[in-house]
C-alpha positions in Angstrom: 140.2 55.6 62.5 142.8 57.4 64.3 144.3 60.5 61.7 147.8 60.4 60.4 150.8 60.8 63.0 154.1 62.9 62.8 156.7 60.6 63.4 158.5 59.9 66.3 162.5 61.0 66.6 164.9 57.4 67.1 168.2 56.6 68.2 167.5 53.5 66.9 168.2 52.7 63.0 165.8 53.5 60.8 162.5 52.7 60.4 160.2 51.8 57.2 158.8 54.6 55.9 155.5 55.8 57.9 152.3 54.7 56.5 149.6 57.4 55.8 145.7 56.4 56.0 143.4 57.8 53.7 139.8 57.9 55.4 137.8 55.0 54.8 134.6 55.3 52.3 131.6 56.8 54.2 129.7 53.7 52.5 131.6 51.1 54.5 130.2 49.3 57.8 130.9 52.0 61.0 133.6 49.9 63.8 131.8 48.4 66.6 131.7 51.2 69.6 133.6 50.5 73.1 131.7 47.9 74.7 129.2 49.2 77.7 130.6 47.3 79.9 133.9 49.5 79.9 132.4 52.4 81.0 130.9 50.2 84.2 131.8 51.1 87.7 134.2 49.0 88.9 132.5 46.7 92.0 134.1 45.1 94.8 137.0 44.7 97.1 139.3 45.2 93.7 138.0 48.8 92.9 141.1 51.3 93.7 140.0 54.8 95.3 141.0 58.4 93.2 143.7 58.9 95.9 145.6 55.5 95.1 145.3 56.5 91.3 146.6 59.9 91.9 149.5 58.3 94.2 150.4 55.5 91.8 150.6 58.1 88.9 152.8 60.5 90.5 155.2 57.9 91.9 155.6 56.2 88.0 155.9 59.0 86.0 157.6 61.6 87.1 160.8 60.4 85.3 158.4 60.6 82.2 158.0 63.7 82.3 161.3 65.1 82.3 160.8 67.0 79.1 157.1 67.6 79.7 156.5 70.7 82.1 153.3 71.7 81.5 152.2 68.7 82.7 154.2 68.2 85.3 153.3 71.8 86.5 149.6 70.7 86.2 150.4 67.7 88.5 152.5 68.8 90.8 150.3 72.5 91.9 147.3 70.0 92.1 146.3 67.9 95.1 145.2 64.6 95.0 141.9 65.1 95.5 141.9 67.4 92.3 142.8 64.6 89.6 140.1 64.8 87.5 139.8 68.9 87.5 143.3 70.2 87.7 145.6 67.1 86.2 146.6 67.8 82.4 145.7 64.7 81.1 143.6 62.7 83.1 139.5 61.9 82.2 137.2 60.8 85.2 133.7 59.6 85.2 130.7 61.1 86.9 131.9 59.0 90.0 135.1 60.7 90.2 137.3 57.6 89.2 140.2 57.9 86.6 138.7 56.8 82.9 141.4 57.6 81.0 145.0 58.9 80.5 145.9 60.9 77.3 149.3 62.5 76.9 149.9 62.7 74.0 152.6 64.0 71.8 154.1 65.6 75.1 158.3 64.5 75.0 157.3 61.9 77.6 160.2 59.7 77.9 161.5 56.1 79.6 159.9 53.1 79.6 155.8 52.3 80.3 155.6 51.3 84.0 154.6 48.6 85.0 152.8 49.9 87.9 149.9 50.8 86.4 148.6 47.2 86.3 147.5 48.9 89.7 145.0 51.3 88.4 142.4 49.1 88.1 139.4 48.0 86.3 137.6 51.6 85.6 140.3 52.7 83.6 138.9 52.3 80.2 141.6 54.6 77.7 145.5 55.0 77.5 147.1 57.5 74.7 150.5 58.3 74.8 151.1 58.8 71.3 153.7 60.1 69.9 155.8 61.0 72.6 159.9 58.9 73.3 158.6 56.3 75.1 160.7 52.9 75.2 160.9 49.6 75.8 158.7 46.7 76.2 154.8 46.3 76.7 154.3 45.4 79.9 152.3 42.2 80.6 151.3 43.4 84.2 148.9 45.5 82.3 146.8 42.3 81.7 145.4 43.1 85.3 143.9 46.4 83.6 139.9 44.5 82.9 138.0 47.5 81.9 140.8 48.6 79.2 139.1 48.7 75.9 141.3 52.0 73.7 145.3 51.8 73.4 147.4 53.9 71.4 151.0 53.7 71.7 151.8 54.3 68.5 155.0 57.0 66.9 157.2 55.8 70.2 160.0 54.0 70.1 158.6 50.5 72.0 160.5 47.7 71.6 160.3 43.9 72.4 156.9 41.5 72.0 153.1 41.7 71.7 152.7 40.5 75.4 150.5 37.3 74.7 148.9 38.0 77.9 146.9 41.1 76.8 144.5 38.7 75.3 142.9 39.1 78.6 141.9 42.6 78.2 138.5 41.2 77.0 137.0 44.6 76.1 139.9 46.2 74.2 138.2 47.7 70.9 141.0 49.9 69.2 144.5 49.2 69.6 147.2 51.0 67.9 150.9 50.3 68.1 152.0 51.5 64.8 155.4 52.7 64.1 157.5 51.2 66.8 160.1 48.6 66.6 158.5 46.0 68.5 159.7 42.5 67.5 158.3 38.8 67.8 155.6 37.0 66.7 151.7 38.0 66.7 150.5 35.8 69.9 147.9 33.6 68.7 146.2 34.1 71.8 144.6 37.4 70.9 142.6 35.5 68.4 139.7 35.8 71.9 140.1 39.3 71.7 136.1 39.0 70.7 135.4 43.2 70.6 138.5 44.0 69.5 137.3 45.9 66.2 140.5 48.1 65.1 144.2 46.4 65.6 147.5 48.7 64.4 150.7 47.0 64.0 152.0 48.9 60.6 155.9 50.1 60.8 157.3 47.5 63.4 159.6 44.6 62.9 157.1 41.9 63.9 157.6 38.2 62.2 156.4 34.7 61.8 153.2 33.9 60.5 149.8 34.8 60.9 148.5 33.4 63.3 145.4 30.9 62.3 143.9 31.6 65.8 142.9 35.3 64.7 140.3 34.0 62.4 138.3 34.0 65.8 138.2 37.7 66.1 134.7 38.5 65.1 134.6 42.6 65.8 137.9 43.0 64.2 137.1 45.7 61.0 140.9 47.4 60.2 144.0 45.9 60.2 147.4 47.0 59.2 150.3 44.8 59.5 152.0 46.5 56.4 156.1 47.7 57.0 156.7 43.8 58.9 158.6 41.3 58.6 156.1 38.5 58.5 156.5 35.8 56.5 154.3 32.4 55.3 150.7 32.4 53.8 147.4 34.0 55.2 145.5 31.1 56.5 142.3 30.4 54.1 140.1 30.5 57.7 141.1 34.3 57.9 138.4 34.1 55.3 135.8 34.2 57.8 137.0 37.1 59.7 133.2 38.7 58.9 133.5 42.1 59.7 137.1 42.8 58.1 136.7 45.9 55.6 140.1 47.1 55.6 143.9 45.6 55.7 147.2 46.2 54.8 149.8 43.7 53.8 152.5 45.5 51.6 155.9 45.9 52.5 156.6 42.0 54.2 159.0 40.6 51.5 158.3 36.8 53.3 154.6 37.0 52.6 153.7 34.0 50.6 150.5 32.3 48.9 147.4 34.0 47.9 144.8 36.0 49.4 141.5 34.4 50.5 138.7 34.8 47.5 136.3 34.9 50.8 137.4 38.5 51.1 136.8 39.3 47.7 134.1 42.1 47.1 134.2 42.8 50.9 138.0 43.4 52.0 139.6 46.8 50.9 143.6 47.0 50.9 145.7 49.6 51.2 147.8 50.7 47.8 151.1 52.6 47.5 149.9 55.2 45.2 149.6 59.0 46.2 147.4 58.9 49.5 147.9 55.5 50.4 144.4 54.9 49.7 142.3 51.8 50.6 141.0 49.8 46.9 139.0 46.5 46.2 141.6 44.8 43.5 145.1 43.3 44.4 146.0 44.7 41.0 146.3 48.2 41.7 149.5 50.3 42.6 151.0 48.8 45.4 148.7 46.4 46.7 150.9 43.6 47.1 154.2 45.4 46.8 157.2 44.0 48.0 155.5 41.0 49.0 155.5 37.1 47.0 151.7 37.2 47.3 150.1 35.9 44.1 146.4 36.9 43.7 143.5 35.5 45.0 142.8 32.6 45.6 140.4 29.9 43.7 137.4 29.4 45.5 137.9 25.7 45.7 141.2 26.3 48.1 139.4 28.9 50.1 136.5 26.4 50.8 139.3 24.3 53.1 139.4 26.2 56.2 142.9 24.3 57.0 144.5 25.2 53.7 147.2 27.8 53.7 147.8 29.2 50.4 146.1 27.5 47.3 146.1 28.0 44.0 145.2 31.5 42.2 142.9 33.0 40.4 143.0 36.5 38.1 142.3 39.8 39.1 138.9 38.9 36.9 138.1 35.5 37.8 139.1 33.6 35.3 
């Protein structure tokens, strides 16, 4: 679970408050690991040489890196060929392809290029949080297969959750907290089968929850708290069977009751001191600044296409 983040200076108005996470309980269920198959050389005509990666990154972001010049010293005294020894920032593999790109908290600014969608399939990791970046996500990156580990998160992002990413099959952990993205959650990324840890805390995303999500089977922590959502949590999200953690607070639209399936299993993030993670809806903060209710009765929760219900007390009765 990724530790807590400074946040990130805006032009734009002002956020919601940034969200601290406490650790989770040692005693809880460990988050699925990357899938193997990320970590796979890529095979084929598609697979793109070191020197193309090296090209493609120095043509995209060099206007990133205006206010970054230690990395762009480390780039630019650095041949091609030396990407994966000399580049600040870059991982390769044994094979001498580009795994991943991690600048983080480095003043990158502008907007995520769309390029990149040329990498190609080895690249498994992307971390460029914390930094000015802006704008949208781009939906070329759908062409990135072997893309399991995103964080984005403490930029200033704006516009939608790309429905299209729902082809990025082996993402695991994606975190896009504390942006001002906007739009609804696409209900296509209910296939996202592996994907295990999903941030979306401190945005302005709306609409419902998407019914569709119920379908992702790895997915173990989620945080849509600081959001504009609004409607019920559909009773099927009951069956979401590894969720341990979410966080709902803070979407003042948020209607209905929570699914009694949870119960027991599901720990939610309170507003108390250290934003910790408890078992009952009645403690501090739980369901703050929200219209949902309680749990829900069993009997409502068996329906899988019943939104809402009626309620049940904190002790069952």
């Amino acid at each position: 679970m990724p530790a807590p983040r400074p946040a990130a200076a805006s032009t734009r108005s002002p956020a919601p408050a940034p969200t601290v996470y406490s650790p989770a309980p040692s005693k809880t269920p460990t988050p699925p690991a990357p899938p193997a198959a990320a970590n796979a050389t890529a095979a084929g005509p598609a697979a793109v040489t070191t020197a193309v990666q090296a090209a493609l990154l120095l043509s995209t972001t060099q206007q990133l890196m205006a206010g970054s010049s230690s990395v762009v010293r480390s780039w630019r005294a650095a041949t091609a060929g030396e990407i994966c020894s000399k580049w600040q920032g870059i991982g390769c593999n044994e094979q001498q392809q580009l795994v991943e790109v991690k600048l983080t908290f480095t003043n990158l600014r502008g907007v995520l290029p769309v390029q990149w969608a040329g990498l190609g399939s080895i690249l498994g990791q992307v971390n460029m949080a914390g930094n000015k970046l802006m704008g949208p996500l781009p939906r070329e990156w759908q062409a990135l297969k072997g893309l399991y580990f995103v964080r984005l998160d403490d930029n200033n992002l704006s516009g939608p959750l790309p429905p299209q990413w729902s082809q990025l099959i082996l993402l695991s952990t994606v975190n896009l907290g504390k942006n001002f993205l906007t739009g609804p959650l696409p209900g296509s990324w209910g296939s996202l089968k592996n994907l295990a840890e999903l941030y979306l805390n401190n945005n302005m995303v709306n609409g419902s929850l998407p019914e569709a999500w119920s379908g992702m089977d790895s997915l173990y922590f989620l945080t849509l708290d600081n959001n504009q959502l609004s409607g019920s949590i559909p009773q099927a999200w009951g069956a979401m069977r590894s969720l341990r953690f979410i966080s709902l607070h803070d979407n003042p639209l948020l209607t209905g009751c929570v699914p009694a399936a949870w119960r027991g299993r599901v720990r939610f993030q309170g507003k108390g001191t250290n934003f910790e993670y408890v078992a009952s809806l009645s403690e501090e903060g739980v369901l703050a600044n929200t219209r949902l209710s309680g749990w829900c009765s069993s009997s409502s929760s068996s329906s899988s296409s019943s939104r809402g219900g009626s309620v049940v007390q904190e002790d069952g009765k």
